[in-house]
C-alpha positions as CSV (number, residue, x, y, z in Angstrom):
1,X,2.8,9.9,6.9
2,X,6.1,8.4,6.0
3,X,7.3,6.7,3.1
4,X,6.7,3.3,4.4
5,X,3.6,4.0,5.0
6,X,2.3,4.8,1.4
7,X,4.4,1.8,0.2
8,X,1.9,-0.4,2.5
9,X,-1.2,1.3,1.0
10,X,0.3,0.9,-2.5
11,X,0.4,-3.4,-1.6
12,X,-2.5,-3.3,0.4
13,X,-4.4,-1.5,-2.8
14,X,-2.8,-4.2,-5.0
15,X,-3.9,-7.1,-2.6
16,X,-7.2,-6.0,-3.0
17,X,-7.5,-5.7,-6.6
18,X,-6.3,-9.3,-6.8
């Protein structure tokens, strides 16, 4: 696990709450 990697959880997560 990296830090890229949570940021691209973080925008998918907000992707989906749009």
């Amino acid at each position: 696990m990296g830090m890229s990697e949570m940021n691209t959880w973080v925008l998918i997560r907000r992707y989906d709450k749009l």
